[in-house]
C-alpha positions as CSV (number, residue, x, y, z in Angstrom):
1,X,182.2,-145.0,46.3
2,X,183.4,-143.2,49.7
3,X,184.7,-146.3,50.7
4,X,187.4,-146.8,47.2
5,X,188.0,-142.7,47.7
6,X,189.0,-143.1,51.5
7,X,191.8,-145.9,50.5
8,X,192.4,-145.8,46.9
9,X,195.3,-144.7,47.6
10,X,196.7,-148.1,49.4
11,X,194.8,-150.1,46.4
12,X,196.6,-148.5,43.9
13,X,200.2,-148.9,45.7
14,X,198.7,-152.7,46.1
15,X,197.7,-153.0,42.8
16,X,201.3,-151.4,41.5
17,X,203.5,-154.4,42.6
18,X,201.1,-156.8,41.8
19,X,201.4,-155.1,38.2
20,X,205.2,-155.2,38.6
21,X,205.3,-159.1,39.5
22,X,203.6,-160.2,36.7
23,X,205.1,-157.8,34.2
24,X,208.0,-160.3,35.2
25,X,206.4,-163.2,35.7
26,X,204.9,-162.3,31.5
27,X,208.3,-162.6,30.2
28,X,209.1,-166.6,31.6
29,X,206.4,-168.8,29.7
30,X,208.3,-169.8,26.5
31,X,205.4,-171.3,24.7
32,X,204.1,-167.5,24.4
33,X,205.3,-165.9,21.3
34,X,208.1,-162.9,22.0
35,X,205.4,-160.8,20.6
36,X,202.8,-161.1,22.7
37,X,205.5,-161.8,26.1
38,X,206.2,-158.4,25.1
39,X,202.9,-157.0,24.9
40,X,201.7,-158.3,27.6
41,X,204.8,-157.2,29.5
42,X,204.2,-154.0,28.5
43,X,200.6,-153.6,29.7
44,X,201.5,-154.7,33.2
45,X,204.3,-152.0,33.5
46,X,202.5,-149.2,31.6
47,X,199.8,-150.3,34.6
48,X,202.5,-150.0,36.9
49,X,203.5,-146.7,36.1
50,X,200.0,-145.6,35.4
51,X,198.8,-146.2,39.5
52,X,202.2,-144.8,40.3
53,X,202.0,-141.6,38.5
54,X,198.1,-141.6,39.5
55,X,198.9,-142.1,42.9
56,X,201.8,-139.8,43.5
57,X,199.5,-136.8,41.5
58,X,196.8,-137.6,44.6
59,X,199.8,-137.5,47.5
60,X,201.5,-134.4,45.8
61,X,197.8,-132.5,45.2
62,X,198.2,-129.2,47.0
63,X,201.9,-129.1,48.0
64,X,202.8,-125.6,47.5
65,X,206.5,-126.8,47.0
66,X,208.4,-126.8,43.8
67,X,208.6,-130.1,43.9
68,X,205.3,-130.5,44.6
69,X,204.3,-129.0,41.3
70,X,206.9,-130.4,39.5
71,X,205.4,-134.0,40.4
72,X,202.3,-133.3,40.5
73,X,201.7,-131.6,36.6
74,X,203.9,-134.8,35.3
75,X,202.0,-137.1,37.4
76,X,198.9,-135.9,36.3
77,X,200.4,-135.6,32.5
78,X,201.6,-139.3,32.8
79,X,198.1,-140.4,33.9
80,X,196.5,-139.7,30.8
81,X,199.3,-140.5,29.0
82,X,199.7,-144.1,29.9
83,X,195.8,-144.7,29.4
84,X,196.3,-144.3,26.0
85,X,199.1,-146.3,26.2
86,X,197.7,-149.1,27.2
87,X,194.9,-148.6,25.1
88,X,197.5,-149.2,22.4
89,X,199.0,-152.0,23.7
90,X,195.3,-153.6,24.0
91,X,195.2,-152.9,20.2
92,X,198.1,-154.4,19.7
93,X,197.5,-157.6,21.1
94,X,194.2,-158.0,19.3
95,X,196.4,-157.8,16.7
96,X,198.1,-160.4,17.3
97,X,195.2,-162.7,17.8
98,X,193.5,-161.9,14.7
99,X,196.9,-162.9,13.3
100,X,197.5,-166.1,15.0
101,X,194.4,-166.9,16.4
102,X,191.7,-165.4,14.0
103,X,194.1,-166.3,10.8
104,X,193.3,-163.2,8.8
105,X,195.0,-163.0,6.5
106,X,195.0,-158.5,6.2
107,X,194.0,-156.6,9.6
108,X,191.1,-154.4,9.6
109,X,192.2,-151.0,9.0
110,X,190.4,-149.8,12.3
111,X,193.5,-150.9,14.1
112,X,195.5,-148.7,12.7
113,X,193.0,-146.1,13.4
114,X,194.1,-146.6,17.2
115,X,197.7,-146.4,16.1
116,X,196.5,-142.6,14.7
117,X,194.4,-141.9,17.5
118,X,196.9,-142.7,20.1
119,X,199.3,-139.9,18.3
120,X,196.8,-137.2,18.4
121,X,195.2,-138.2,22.0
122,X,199.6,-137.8,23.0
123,X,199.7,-134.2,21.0
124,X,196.5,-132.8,22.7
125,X,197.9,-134.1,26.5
126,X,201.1,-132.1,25.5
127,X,199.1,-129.6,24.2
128,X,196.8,-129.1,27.4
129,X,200.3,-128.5,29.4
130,X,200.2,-125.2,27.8
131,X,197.2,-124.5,27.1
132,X,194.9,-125.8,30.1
133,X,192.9,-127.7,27.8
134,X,191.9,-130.8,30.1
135,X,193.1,-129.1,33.4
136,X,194.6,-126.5,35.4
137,X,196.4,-126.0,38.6
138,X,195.7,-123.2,40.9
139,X,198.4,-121.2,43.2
140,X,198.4,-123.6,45.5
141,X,198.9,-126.8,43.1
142,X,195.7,-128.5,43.5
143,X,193.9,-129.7,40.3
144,X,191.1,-128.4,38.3
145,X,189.3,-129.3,35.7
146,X,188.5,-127.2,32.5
147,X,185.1,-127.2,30.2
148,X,187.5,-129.0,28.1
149,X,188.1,-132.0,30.1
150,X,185.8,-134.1,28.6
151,X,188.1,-134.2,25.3
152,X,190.8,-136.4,27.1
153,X,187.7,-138.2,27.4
154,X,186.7,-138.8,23.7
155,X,189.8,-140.4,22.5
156,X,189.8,-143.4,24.8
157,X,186.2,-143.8,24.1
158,X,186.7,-143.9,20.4
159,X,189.6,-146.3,20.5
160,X,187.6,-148.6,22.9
161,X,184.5,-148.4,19.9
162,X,186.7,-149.7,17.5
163,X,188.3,-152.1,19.3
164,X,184.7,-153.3,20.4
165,X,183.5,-153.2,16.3
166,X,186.8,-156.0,15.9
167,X,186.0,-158.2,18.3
168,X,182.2,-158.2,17.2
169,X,183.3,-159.0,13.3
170,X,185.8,-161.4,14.1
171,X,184.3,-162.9,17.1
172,X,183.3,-165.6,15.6
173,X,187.0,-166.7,14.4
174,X,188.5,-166.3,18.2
175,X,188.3,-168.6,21.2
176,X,184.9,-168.1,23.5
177,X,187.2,-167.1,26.3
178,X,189.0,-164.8,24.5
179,X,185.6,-163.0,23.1
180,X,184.6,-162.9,26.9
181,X,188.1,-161.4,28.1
182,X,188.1,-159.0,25.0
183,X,184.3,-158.0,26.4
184,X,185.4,-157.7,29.5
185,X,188.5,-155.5,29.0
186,X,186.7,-153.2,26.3
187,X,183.1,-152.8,29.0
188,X,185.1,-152.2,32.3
189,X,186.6,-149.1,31.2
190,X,183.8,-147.5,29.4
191,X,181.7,-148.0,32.6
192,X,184.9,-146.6,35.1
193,X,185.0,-143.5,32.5
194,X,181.5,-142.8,32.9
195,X,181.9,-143.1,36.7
196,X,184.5,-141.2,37.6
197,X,183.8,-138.5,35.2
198,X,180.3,-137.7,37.5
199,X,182.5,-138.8,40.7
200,X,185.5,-136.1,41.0
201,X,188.2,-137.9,42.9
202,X,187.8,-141.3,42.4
203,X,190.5,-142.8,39.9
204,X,188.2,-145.9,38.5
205,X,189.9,-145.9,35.4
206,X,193.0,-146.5,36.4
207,X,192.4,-149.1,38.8
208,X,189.8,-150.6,36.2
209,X,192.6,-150.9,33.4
210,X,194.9,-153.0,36.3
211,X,191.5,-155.3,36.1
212,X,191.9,-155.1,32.3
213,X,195.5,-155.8,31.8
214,X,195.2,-158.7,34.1
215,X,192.6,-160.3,32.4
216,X,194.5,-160.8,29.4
217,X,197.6,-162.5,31.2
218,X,194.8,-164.7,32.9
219,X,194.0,-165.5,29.6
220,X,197.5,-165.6,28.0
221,X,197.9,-168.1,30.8
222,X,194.7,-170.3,30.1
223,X,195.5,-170.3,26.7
224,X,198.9,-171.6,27.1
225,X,197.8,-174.6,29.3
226,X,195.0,-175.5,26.5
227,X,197.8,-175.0,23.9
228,X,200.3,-177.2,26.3
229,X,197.9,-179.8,26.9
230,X,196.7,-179.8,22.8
231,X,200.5,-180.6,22.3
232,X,200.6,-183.5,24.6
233,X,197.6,-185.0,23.3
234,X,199.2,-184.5,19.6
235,X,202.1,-185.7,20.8
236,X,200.6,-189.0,22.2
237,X,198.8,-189.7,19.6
238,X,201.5,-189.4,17.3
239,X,203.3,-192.1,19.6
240,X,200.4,-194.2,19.6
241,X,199.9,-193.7,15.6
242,X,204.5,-194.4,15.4
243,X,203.5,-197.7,17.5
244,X,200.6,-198.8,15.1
245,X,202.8,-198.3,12.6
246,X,206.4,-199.9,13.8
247,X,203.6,-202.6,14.9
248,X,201.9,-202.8,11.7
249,X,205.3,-202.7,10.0
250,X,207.0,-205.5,12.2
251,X,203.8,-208.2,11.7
252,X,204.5,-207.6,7.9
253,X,208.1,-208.1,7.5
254,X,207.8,-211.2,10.1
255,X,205.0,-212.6,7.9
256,X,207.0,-212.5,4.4
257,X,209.9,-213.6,5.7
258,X,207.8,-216.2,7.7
259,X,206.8,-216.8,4.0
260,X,210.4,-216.9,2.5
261,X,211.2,-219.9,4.8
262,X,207.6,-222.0,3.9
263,X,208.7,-221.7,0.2
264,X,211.5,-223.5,0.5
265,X,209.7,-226.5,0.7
266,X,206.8,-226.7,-1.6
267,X,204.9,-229.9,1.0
268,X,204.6,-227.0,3.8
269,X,203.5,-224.1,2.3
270,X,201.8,-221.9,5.2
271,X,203.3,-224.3,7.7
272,X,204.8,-221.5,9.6
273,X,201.2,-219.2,9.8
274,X,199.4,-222.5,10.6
275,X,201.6,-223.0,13.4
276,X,201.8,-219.3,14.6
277,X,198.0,-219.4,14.9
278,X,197.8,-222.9,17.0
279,X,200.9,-221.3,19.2
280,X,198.4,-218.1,19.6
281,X,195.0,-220.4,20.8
282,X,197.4,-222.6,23.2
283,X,198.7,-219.4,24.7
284,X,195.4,-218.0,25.1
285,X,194.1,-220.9,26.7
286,X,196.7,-221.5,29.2
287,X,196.1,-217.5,30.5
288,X,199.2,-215.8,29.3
289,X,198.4,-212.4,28.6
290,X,197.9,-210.6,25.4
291,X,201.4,-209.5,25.0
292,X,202.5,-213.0,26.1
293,X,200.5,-213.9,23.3
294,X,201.4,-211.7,20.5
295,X,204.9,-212.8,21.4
296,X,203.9,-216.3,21.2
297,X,202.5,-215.9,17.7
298,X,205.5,-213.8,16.1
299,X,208.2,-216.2,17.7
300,X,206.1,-219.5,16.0
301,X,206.1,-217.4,12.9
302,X,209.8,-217.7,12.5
303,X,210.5,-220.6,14.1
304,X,211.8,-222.5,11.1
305,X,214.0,-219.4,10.0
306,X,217.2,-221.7,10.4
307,X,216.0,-223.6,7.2
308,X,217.7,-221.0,5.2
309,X,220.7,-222.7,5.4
310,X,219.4,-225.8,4.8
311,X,220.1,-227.0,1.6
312,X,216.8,-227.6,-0.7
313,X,217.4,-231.0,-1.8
314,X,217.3,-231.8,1.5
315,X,214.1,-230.7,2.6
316,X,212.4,-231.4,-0.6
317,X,214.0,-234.8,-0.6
318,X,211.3,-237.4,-1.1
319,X,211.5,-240.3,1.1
320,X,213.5,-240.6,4.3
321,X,216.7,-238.7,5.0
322,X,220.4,-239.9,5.4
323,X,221.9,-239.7,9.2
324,X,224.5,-236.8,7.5
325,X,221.6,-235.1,6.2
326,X,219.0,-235.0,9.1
327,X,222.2,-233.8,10.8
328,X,221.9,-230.9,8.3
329,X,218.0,-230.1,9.6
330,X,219.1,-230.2,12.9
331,X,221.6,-227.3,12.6
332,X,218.3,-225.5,11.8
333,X,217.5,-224.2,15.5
334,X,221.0,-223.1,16.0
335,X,220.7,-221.3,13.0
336,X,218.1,-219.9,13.1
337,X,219.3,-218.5,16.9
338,X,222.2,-216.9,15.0
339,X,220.2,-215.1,12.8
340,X,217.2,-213.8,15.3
341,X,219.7,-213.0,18.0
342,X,220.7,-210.0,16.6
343,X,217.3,-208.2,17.1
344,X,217.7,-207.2,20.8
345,X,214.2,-205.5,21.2
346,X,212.2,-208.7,20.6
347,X,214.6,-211.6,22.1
348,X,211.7,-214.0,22.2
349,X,211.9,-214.3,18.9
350,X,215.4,-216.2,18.6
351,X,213.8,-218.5,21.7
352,X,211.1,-220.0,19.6
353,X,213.8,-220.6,16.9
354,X,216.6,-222.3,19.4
355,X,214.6,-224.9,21.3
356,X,211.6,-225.8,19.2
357,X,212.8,-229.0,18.8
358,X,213.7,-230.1,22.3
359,X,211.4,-232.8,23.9
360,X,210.2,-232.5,27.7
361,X,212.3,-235.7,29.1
362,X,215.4,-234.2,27.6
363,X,216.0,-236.2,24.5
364,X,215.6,-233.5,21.9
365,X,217.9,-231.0,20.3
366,X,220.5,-228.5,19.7
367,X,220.4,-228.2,23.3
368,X,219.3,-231.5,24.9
369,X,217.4,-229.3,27.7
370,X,214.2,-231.1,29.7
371,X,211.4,-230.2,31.8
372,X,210.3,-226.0,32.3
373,X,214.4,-225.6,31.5
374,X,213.0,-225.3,27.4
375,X,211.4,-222.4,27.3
376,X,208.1,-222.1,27.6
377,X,207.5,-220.1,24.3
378,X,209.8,-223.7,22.9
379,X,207.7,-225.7,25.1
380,X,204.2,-223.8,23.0
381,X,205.8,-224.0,20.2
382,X,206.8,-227.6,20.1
383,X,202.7,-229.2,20.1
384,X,201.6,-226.9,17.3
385,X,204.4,-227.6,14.8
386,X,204.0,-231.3,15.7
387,X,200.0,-231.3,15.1
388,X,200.8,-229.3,11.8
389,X,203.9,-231.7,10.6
390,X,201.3,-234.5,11.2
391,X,198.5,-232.8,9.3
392,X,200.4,-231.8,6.5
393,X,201.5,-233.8,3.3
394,X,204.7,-233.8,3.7
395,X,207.5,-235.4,0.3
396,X,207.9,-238.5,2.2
397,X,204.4,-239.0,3.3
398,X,200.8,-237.9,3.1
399,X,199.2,-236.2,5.9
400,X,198.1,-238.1,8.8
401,X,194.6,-239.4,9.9
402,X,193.1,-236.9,12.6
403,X,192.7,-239.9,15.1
404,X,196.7,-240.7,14.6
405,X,197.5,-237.3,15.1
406,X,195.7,-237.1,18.7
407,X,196.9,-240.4,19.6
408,X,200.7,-239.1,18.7
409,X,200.3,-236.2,20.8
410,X,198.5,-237.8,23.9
411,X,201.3,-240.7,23.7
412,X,203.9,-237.6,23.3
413,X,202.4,-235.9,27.1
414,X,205.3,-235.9,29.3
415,X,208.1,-237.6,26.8
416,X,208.2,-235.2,23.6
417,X,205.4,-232.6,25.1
418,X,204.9,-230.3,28.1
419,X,201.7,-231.8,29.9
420,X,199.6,-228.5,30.0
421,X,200.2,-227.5,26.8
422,X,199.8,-231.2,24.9
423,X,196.8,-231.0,26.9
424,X,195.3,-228.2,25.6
425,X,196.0,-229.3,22.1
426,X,194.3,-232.0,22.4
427,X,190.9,-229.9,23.7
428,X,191.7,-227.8,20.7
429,X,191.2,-231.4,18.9
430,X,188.5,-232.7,20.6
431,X,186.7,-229.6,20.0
432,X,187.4,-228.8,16.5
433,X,188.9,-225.8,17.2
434,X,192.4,-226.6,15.4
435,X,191.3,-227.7,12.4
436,X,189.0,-224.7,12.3
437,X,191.6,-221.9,13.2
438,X,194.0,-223.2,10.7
439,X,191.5,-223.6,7.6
């Protein structure tokens, strides 16, 4: 105790600017509420002023000037004025959290208790000006307590009961931090009153309200990084939940128009799923990634979207076709190019429509392209409609034998089909695995 009355002095001037910064620093984070900036703005000024006016009422104690007791009866005035004060502003700001926080929905009346208490604490500091109620000044301006003293004493102890009687009701409705911080801020003073009151000389109370005041900006500051970092998980998994959605929403309206095009020809129904699943496995097997994958399956999906312009009696013609006709179904690719080009976010898709039908030594169309120039989504693409085509019944033929089909294929490695990916259709054969993935 000798120790904080030798330089309390030089702690409170310390304290005083560190009051000052953060009563700036309050008034910058804008995901506080103007409210509570303000309130908490307030404190750390009324703090401010409160070791200022407490300290100048030490440095002027004794100065026979007029000055001297000019500053030092305001000083001392000021003192127990801004204790109440921030008192107040305390009240205030639980307030506030049994507003926001707490969600009640009426305040308990004890707050405004504090707001009546505050009034008459102000009246009776006025009062003692004239009076010498809570102290007096002798000739040569040093301070004195009075047997009344202990009044100034009574109501910040009965404002600090009430505010401790809210925070035990509510409690509960708050934030554990902000239970400890209210505990803290409502304990700390009680105990520096108690102190100081047996230890003449010592300002613990004011230095212990600095404590006070700047546990609730540690607070408002905690509390803003949990409510910042809340948002951002929100936000993200609103993004995520948008992206299930657009994902969700983009399979369906591939699938029914995927569906759309199949009806048109009432041999192939399901021909362009069927294919969009073998597309998938071959992918899958040759190590493209899942993406690579997805983009597989959606691109096989629409692959035959050109067919829309085909004429119906064309492909529901039953035996072969005319030259001028198949040159109708070979417009198909270009077609369907046109029509999928326009969807710039997936251009993958308007690939697997364009180049389906080219063959790997070149002899295919619209483009006559050979080799790794097709694409390799194309190059996919190409084996699983040609094992489906040959599965299916089709209006000019039934559906071929599963030995034909493999033979086809193998005869087709190199000539109509990419090697690797022939390949693997025809371990998808060997094993089963095609005929069971497209069931």
């Amino acid at each position: 105790m000798d120790f904080i009355r030798a330089h309390q002095l030089d702690m409170m001037l310390f304290l005083s600017g560190s009051c000052g910064i953060l009563a700036i620093m309050t008034l910058m984070p804008r995901f506080l509420s103007v409210k509570r900036r303000s309130i908490l703005s307030m404190m750390e000024l009324a703090s401010m002023m409160q070791l200022i006016f407490d300290r100048l009422s030490y440095e002027f104690r004794g100065n026979e000037s007029l000055l001297g007791g000019f500053v030092v009866r305001i000083s001392n005035a000021m003192t127990y004025f801004l204790i109440l004060l921030i008192l107040l502003l305390i009240s205030h700001f639980i307030k506030d959290l049994c507003q926001n926080e707490g969600e009640l929905k009426r305040l308990p009346r004890r707050l405004r208790v504090c707001d009546v208490l505050f009034a008459i604490g102000t009246m009776l500091i006025i009062a003692s000006q004239f009076t010498g109620m809570f102290y007096t000044f002798d000739s040569h301006n040093n301070y004195q307590r009075t047997p009344g003293n202990i009044l100034s004493y009574v109501i910040p102890f009965l404002m600090v009961i009430i505010l401790e009687t809210v925070v035990i009701q509510y409690g509960s409705r708050l934030k554990k931090k902000l239970v400890y911080a209210l505990g803290i801020s409502i304990v700390l003073p009680t105990v520096a009153a108690v102190v100081q009151y047996f230890n003449y000389g010592v300002s613990l109370i004011s230095m212990t309200l600095v404590i006070v005041v700047n546990v609730f900006f540690v607070y408002a500051l905690t509390a803003l990084g949990e409510e910042a970092g809340q948002a951002r998980t929100r936000e993200l998994e609103f993004y995520k939940e948008a992206q299930k959605r657009e994902a969700t929403q983009f399979e369906e309206t591939v699938e029914a128009l995927a569906n759309a095009i199949d009806a048109k020809d009432k041999y192939t129904h399901g021909h362009s799923t069927r294919v969009a699943i073998l597309s998938k496995l071959i992918a899958k097997e040759a190590g493209l990634s899942d993406k690579e994958c997805d983009e597989v399956y959606f691109a096989a999906l629409l692959h035959d979207v050109g067919k829309i312009g085909v004429p119906d009696e064309v492909i529901n013609k039953p035996g072969g076709l005319t030259d001028e006709e198949f040159e109708q179904i070979k417009l198909h690719p270009v077609t369907g190019n046109q029509i999928l080009s326009s969807i710039r976010q997936s251009p993958y898709l308007s690939v697997g429509a364009h180049y389906h039908h080219e063959r790997y030594d070149g002899s295919g169309y619209p483009d006559g392209l050979a080799g790794e120039d097709i694409p390799r989504i194309a190059r996919i693409i190409a084996v699983a409609d040609a094992y489906d085509a040959m599965t299916s019944t089709r209006s000019y033929r039934d559906a071929l034998a599963r030995k034909k089909v493999r033979d086809e294929i193998a005869s087709g490695l190199g000539k109509q089909f990419d090697y690797d990916y022939a390949a693997i259709m025809l371990r998808l054969i060997d094993t089963g695995v095609a005929d069971e993935a497209v069931r």
